[in-house]
VEXLUMMAR-5500 format. One record per residue (C-alpha): x, y, z; residue in three letters. Coordinates in steps of 0.001 Angstrom, whole numbers, plus 500000, padded with zeros to 6 digits. Layout:
<gugus>
XYZala
...
</gugus>
This chain:
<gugus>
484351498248476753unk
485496501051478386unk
487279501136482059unk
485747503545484330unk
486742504256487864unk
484394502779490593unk
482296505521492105unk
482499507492488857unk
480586507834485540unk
477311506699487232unk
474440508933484912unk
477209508936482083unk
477861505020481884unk
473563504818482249unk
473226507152479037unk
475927505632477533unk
474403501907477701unk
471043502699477066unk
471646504319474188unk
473112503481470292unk
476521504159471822unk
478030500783471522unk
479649501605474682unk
479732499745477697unk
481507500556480812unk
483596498607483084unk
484259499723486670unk
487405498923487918unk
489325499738491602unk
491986501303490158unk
494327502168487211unk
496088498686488133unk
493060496906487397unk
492315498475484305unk
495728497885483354unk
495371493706483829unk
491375493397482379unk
493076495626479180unk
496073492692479338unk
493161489967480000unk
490978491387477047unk
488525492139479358unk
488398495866478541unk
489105497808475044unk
490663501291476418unk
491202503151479305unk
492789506751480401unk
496004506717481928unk
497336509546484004unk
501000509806483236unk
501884508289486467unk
499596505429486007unk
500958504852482621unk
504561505121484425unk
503508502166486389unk
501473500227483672unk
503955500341481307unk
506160497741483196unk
503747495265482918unk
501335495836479884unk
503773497558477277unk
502813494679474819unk
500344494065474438unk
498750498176474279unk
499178501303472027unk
498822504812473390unk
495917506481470533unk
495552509711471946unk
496414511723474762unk
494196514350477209unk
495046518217476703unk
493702520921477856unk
492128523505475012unk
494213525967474133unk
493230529349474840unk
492289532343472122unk
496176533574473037unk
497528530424473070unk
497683529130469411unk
499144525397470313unk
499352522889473576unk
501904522231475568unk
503470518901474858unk
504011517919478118unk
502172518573481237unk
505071519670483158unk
508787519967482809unk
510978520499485555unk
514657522480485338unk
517666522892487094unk
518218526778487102unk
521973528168488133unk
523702531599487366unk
525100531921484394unk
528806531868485892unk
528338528504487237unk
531197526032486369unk
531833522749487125unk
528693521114485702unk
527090519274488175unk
529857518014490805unk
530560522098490656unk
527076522040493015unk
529319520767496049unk
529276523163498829unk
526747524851497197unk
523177526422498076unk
520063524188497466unk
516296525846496543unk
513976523023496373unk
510164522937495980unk
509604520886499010unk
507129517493499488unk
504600518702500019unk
502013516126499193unk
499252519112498120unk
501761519815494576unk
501444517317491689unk
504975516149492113unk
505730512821492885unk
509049512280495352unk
511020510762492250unk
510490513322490504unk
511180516193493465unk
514221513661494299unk
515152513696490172unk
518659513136489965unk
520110515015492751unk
521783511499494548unk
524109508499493045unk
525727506222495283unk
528994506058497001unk
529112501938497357unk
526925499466496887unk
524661497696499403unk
525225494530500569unk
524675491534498105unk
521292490087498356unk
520944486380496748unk
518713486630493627unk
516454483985494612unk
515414485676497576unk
514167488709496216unk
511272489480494683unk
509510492286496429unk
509644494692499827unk
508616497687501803unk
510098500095504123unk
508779502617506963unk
510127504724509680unk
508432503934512880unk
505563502350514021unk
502654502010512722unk
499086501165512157unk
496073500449510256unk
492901502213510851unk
489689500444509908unk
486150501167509798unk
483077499557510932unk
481725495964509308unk
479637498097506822unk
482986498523505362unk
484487496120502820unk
488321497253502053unk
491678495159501456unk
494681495849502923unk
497972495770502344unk
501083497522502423unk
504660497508500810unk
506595499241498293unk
509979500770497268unk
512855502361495654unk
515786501159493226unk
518891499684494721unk
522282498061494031unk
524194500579491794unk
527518500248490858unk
530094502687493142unk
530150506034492071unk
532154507351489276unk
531082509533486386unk
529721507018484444unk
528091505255487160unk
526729508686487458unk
525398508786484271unk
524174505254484286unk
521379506187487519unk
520323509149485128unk
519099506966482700unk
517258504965485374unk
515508508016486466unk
516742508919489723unk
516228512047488454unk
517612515411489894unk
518642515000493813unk
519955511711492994unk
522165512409490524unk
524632514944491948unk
525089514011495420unk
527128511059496724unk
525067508307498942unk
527305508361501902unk
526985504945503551unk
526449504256507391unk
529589502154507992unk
527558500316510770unk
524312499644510786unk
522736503336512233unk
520675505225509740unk
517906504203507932unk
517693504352503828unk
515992507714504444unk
518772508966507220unk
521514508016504907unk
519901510866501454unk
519721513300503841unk
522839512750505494unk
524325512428502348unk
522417515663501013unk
523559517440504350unk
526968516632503557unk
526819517659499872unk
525302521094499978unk
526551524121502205unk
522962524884502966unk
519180524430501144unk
515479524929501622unk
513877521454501426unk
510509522463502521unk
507829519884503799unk
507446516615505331unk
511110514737504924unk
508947511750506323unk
505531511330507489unk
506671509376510594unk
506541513601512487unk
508835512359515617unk
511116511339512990unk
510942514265510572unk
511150517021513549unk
514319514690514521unk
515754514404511105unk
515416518556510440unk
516969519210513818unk
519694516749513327unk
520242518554509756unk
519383521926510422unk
521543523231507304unk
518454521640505058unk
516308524581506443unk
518683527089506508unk
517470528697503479unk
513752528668504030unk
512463531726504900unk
510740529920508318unk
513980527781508801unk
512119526739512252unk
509661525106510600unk
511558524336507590unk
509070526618504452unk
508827529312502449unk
507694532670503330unk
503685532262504396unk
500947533430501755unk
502809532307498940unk
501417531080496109unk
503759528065495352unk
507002526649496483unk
508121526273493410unk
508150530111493395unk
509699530304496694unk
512664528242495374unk
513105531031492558unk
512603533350495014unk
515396532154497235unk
517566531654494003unk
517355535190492508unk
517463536649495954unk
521166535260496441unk
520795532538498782unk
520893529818496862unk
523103528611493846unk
520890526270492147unk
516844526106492141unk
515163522965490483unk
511189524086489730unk
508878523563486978unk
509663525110483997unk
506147526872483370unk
507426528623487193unk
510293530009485068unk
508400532249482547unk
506096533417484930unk
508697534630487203unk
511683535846485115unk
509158537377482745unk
508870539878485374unk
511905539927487238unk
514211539542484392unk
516356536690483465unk
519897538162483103unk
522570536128484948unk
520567532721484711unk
520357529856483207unk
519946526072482442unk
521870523495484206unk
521421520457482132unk
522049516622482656unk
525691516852480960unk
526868519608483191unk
526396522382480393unk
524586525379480743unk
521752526920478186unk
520266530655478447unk
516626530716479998unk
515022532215476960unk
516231528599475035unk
512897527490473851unk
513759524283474053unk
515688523861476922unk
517586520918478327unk
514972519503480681unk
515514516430483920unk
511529515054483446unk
509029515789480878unk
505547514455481943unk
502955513474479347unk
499095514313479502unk
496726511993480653unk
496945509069477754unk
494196507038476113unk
495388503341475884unk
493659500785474072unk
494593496732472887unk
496697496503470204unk
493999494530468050unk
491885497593468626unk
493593500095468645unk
493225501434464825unk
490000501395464635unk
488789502794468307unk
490971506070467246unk
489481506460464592unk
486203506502466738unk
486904508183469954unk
488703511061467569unk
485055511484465647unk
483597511023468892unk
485589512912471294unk
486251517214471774unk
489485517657469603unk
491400520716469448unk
489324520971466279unk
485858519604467022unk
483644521192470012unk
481429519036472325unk
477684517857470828unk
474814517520472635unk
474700513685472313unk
475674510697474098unk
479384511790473061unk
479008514627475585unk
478499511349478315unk
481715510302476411unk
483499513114477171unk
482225513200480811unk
483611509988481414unk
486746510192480077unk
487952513446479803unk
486694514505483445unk
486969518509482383unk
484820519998480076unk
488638522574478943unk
490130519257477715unk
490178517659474720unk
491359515048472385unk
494628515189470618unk
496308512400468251unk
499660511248468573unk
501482508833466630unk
500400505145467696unk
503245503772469770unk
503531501513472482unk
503144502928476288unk
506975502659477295unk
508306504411474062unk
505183507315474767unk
506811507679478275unk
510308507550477558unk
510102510581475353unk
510149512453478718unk
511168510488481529unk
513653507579482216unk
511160504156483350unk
513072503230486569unk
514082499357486873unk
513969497460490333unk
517675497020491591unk
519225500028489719unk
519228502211492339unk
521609501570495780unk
520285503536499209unk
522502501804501308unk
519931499692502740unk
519513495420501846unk
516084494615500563unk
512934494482502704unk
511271490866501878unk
508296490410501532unk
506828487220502033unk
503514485410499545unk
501663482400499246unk
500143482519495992unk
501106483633492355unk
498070486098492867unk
500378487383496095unk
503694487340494127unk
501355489355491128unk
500193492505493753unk
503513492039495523unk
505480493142492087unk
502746496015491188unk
503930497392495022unk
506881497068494173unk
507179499233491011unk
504543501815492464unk
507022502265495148unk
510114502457492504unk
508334505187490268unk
507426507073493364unk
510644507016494519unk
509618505250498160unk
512875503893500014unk
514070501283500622unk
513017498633497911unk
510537495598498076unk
511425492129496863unk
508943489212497324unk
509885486045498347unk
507759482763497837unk
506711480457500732unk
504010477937500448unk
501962478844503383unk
501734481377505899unk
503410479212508429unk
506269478401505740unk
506580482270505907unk
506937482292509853unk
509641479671508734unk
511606481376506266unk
511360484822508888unk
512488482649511437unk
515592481488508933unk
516255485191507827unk
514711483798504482unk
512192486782504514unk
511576490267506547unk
507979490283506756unk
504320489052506129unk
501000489685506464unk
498717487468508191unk
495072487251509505unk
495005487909513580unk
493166484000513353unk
497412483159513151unk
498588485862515663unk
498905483982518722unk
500598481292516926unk
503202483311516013unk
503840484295519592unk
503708488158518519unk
504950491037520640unk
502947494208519450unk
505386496849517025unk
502785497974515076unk
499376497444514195unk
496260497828512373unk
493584499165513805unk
489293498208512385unk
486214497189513137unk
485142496158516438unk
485541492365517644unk
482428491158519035unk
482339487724521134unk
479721485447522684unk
479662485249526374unk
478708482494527235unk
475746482446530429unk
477839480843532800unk
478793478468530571unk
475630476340530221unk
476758474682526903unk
477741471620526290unk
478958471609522500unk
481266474451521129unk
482096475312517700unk
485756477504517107unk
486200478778513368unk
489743478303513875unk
491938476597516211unk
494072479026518223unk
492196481938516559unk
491806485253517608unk
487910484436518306unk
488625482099520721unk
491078483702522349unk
488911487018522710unk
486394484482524171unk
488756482572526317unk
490174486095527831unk
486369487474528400unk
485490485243530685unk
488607484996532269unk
488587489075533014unk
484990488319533823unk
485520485466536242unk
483197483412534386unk
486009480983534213unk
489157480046536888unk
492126482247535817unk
494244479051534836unk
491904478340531586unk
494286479476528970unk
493192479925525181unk
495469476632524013unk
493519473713522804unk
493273471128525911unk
491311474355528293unk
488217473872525367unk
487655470139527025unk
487760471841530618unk
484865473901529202unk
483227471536526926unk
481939468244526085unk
482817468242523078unk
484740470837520688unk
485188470971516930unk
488700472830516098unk
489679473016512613unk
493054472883512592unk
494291471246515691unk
495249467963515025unk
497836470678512272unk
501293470495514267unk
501549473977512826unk
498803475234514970unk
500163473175518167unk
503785473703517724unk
503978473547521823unk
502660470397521886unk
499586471790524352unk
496957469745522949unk
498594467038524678unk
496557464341522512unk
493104466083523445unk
490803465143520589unk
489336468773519278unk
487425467261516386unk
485359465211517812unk
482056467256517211unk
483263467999513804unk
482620464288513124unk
479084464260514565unk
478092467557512758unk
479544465704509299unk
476945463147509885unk
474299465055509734unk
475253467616506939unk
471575467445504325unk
473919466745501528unk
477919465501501338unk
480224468076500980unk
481747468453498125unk
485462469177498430unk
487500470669495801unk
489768467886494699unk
487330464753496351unk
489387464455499831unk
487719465906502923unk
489075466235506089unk
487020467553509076unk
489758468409511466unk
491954470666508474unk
492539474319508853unk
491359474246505044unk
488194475652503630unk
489043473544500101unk
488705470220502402unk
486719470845505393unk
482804472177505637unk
483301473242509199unk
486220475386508677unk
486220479257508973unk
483058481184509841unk
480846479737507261unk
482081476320508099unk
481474477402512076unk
477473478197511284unk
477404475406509218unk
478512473247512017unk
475820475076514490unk
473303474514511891unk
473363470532512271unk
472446470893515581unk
474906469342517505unk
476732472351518878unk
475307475055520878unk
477300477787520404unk
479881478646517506unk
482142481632517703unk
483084483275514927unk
483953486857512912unk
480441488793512143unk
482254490989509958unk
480230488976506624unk
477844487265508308unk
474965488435506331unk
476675487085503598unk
477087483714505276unk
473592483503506530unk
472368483971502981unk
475146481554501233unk
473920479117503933unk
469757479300503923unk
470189479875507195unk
467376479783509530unk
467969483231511512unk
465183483471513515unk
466372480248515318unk
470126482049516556unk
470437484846518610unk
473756486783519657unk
474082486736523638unk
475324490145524750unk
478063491310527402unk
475106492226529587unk
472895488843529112unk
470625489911526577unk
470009488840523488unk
469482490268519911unk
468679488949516158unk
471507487247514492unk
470468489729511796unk
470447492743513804unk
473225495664513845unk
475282494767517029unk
475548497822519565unk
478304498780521382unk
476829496882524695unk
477224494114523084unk
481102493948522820unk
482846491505524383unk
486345492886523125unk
487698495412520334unk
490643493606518801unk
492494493969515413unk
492026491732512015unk
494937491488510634unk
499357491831510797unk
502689492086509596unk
505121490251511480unk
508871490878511040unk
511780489309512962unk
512231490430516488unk
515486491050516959unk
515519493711514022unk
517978496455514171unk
516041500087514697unk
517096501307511711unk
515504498321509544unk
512651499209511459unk
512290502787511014unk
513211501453506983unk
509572498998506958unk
507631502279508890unk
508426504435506444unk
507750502273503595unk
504289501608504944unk
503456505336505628unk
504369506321502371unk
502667503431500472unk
499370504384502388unk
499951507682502045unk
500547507795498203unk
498293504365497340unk
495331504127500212unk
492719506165500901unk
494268509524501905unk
495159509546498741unk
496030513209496469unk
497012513774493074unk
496561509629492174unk
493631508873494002unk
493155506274491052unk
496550504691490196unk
496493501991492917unk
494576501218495353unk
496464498841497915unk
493734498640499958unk
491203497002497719unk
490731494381495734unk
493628492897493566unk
492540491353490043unk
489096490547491620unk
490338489297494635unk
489882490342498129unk
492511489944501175unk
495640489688498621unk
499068490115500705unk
496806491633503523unk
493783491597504624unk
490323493163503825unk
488363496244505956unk
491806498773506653unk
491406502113505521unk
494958503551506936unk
497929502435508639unk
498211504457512140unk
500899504019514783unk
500853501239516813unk
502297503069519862unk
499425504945519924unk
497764503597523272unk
494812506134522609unk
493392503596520108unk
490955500899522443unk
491772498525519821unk
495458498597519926unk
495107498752523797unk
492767495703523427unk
494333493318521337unk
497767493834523082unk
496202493163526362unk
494451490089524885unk
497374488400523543unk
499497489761526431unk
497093488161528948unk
496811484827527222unk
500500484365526509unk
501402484980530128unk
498708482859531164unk
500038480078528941unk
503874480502530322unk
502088480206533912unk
499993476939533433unk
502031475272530896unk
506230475886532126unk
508268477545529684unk
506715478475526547unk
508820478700522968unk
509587481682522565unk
509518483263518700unk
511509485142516556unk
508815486911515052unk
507127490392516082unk
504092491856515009unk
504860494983513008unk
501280496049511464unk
497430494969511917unk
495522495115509141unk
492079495020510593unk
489952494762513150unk
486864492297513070unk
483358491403515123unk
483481487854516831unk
480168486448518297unk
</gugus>
């Protein structure tokens, strides 16, 4: 059973399982989930990039064995393989003294972030920072995992067709010991690599930079001048602001306006050398492969190796002190296995030795070697976290201070708390700042709690809870289109909500108030559904959660729930034997939710339910549903197949699916902290992906489970300030308009701690 990425190995896996193989494959989302069906014993072996095996190795390291790794084949000049797929080097003039704290006041070439190289930001930030003091204490028990981004910012969704997760979060060590040389030493180990070695953390004294503010400040204040070429953050208002502020960062670069190396180039790892041998900068830190390219033909005299202990070694050292050593691509199997399937894949398999046949082991070799140059090589059988270590240091959580407390993240379920810690490390080995922890709350309204208490940072929620939380728009996430049911002048007499308080029915509500269908002082709280209707089912209102205002005022919501239990065909069977028709609880109640909403319209004894079409096909079909006997009624009056693809003219409202809410009164910097977080955990983990398009994908499924930490359907985070989005602009007025309308008609209103921060995703109502 091998794992094969989804959308990959189609043909091959065919051949493969039709054949006398014995192989069967087993798509998976992501590295991640190959990773915990390999744990599970779901799945024999899968390939590992070295930065999926990075990650894996925290949580699978027992229960695997590396068997062989991925090389490429050597060429007719080349009589061996590189060991490692890149090393990267610290390169200084041979008169350099002072080892490492000699680089004060010094010149800086760097390679830059951009995200096109195959550099991950730990390892571009490899040891080049420590820390000055550590942050403030956070209590154990309230940490767990966290995220951190620079400004606002969004999630950008695609139509219903689509069927993505969401989520977002993720990190970078903290809490280190003060500075001193062995405290020094001690982040080394950890892997903070090169740029977080030698420089100093300086510490805001009051609360005014951000995590990300403090390196560079800290990195402005160390070096005299460097090139640092490419996005600092991906927040641009805040990386043109943070390369003006620090001008000396660009000094180097060739285009110090616009912070990069001379144009044409061929890679900035040769426009740090460049910048190094030209005399502008005293130290360059590149990939070593750069190095005999370059000095091989401008000479090497006068440089050499800077190395972790401060010492220097000549360039022509063929061994060289090195800060990371990356493996090759690895082939991980179970530990049970793992003998025998090495034996196989290496009879199997291209070696170094052995060309491809013209069998089903050229599907093999499709599938998991990718490129017909690469091959198979052996390696001694050893477990994933001794392979890795041979090159690079397998950073911890909480080793690594950036001046910032921990961002905390808030879950429900141990399948939450599971994703939550996966975030967390991706962000760690990618060296995201600040760091998640995850904190445990028993429900999302125990998570509003625990915000409100300063318990937790943040959480995600579905938009159904939005207006409940009394959310003032920070950032968002912006989806599929929100469709409604206008109702023709109201001639109903029954109405079905999916939720109580839910984003359906206050898109509805709001409709026909901007459509003066209905008098402007109907507001979407529970007792206006009696001014409208006969009779109402609400799941969830009788919940004090959902009514924490007390506007009910004793009006019976679940009325028609009881008359549509009556006539279900068949008792529902709950999961643990209690049923409750008024619960906000799919477990307990048939009429909860969308499926429980055309369940409810399929008794009879409502007229209309509103609810998300973003799986209603799926519903329908789950249900036995009679479609030809429903019909969606249009904006415009008409009406189509409950089956049909909704047009735009039939919109009601384009609202978003899904948030993260964070306490309001935030400082900006803990803000600009969570933005950046985001950004970068999208950037690296969702679907704009680059080099690791496979490691995790945050947006998808988690462990065969949809909606995990966030919800389903996002396909980006964008910024929520961004008024050119119609959905931003049209959830914001939505819940604007209804919470206004609610302080009008109803006196003062609570007012909230929490803010929304992100939307996940945008749905269809009808």
């Amino acid at each position: 059973r091998l794992c094969v990425p989804k959308y990959s190995g189609g043909r091959d896996c065919v051949i493969l399982e039709s054949g006398d193989s014995n192989i069967r494959c087993v798509q998976v989302t992501d590295s991640v989930e190959c990773a915990l069906k390999l744990q599970s014993g779901e799945v024999d072996v899968g390939v590992f990039t070295a930065e999926e095996a990075l990650l894996a190795s925290k949580f699978i390291d027992n229960s695997t064995k590396v068997i062989l790794q991925i090389v490429p084949q050597a060429s007719s000049e080349t009589t061996t393989t590189p060991k490692y797929k890149f090393e990267s080097v610290a390169v200084v003039r041979s008169n350099h003294t002072g080892g490492l704290s000699g680089l004060r006041g010094k010149n800086l070439c760097h390679p830059g972030f951009h995200r096109t190289q195959y550099w991950s930001d730990r390892v571009l930030k490899v040891n080049l920072i420590s820390v000055q003091k550590p942050p403030s204490p956070v209590h154990p028990s309230e940490i767990r995992t966290s995220i951190s981004p620079s400004s606002a910012v969004e999630l950008n969704t695609t139509s219903t067709l689509a069927n993505y997760a969401t989520e977002a979060g993720v990190v970078k060590e903290l809490n280190s010991p003060p500075h001193s040389q062995s405290t020094k030493w001690r982040n080394s180990e950890h892997g903070k690599e090169f740029e977080l070695a030698v420089v100093e953390t300086q510490c805001e004294a009051k609360d005014g930079r951000s995590a990300v503010e403090n390196e560079v400040y800290s990195l402005s204040q160390f070096f005299n001048s460097t090139c640092r070429p490419g996005p600092w953050v991906l927040d641009e208002w805040l990386d043109d602001k943070l390369k003006r502020d620090n001008s000396k960062l660009c000094a180097l670069c060739d285009l110090p306006s616009t912070c990069e190396y001379r144009a044409g180039i061929s890679s900035n790892h040769l426009g740090a050398l460049e910048c190094l041998h030209r005399g502008l900068g005293d130290v360059a830190y590149v990939d070593r492969e750069i190095i005999k390219t370059y000095f091989g033909m401008a000479g090497n005299e006068g440089f050499s190796f800077l190395c972790r202990n401060g010492t220097l070694e000549p360039l022509d050292t063929e061994q060289p002190c090195t800060w990371v050593q990356q493996r090759w691509d690895t082939v991980v199997s179970r530990n049970d296995v793992a003998a025998a399937l090495k034996a196989s894949l290496l009879s199997a398999l291209p070696s170094i030795s052995a060309n491809r046949r013209l069998d089903w082991t050229d599907n093999l070799a499709n599938v998991m070697l990718k490129e017909s140059s690469y091959v198979v090589q052996e390696v001694v059988t050893t477990n994933l976290k001794s392979f890795i270590q041979e090159g690079r240091v397998i950073p911890e959580p909480a080793n690594v201070t950036d001046c910032r407390s921990y961002i905390r993240w808030c879950t429900i379920s141990p399948l939450e708390v599971q994703k939550c810690e996966w975030v967390r490390q991706a962000g760690i080995t990618h060296g995201i700042l600040p760091e998640l922890t995850c904190v445990e709350g028993r429900s999302k309204f125990d998570c509003f709690r625990k915000i409100e208490a300063g318990q937790a940072d943040i959480v995600g929620i579905n938009t159904n809870l939005g207006y409940l939380a009394k959310l003032v728009s920070a950032m968002k996430l912006h989806s599929t289109e929100l469709y409604v049911l206008k109702m023709a002048r109201l001639m109903v007499d029954t109405l079905h909500i999916n939720h109580a308080k839910g984003v359906a029915w206050v898109a509805f509500i709001e409709s026909l108030r901007s459509a003066s269908l209905v008098d402007r002082d109907v507001c979407p709280y529970g007792a206006s559904a009696n001014s409208l209707f006969t009779s109402v089912c609400a799941p969830g209102s009788k919940d004090s959660d959902y009514d924490r205002q007390g506007l009910n005022n004793g009006t019976d919501l679940c009325a028609l729930c009881s008359e549509a239990d009556l006539k279900l065909p068949t008792p529902f069977a709950s999961v643990n034997g209690a049923t409750d028709i008024c619960s906000a609880n799919a477990s307990t109640n048939p009429f909860y939710g969308d499926l429980g909403a055309l369940r409810c319209l399929s008794t009879e004894v409502a007229d209309v339910a509103i609810i998300e079409a973003t799986n209603i096909s799926a519903i329908i079909a789950e249900l036995g549903f009679q479609a030809e006997y429903y019909n969606i009624l249009c904006r415009n009056g008409t009406k189509i197949s409950i089956r049909a693809d909704i047009p735009d003219g039939c919109t009601l409202a384009a609202v978003l699916g899904g948030e993260v809410i964070a306490r309001r009164n935030r400082t900006d910097s803990h803000t600009r902290d969570i933005a950046n977080v985001i950004t970068e955990l999208d950037d690296w983990f969702g679907y704009a992906y680059h080099n690791y398009e496979n490691i995790f994908h945050i947006f998808e499924e988690f462990n065969g489970t949809q909606g995990v930490l966030l919800q389903n359907n996002t396909l980006a985070l964008l910024n929520v300030f961004n008024k050119q989005s119609s959905y931003i602009s049209s959830y914001d007025d939505i819940k604007r308009n209804a919470y206004e309308c609610s302080k009008t008609n109803n006196g003062a209103m609570l007012q909230s701690t929490l803010a929304l921060l992100f939307t996940l995703m945008a749905v269809k109502l009808i």
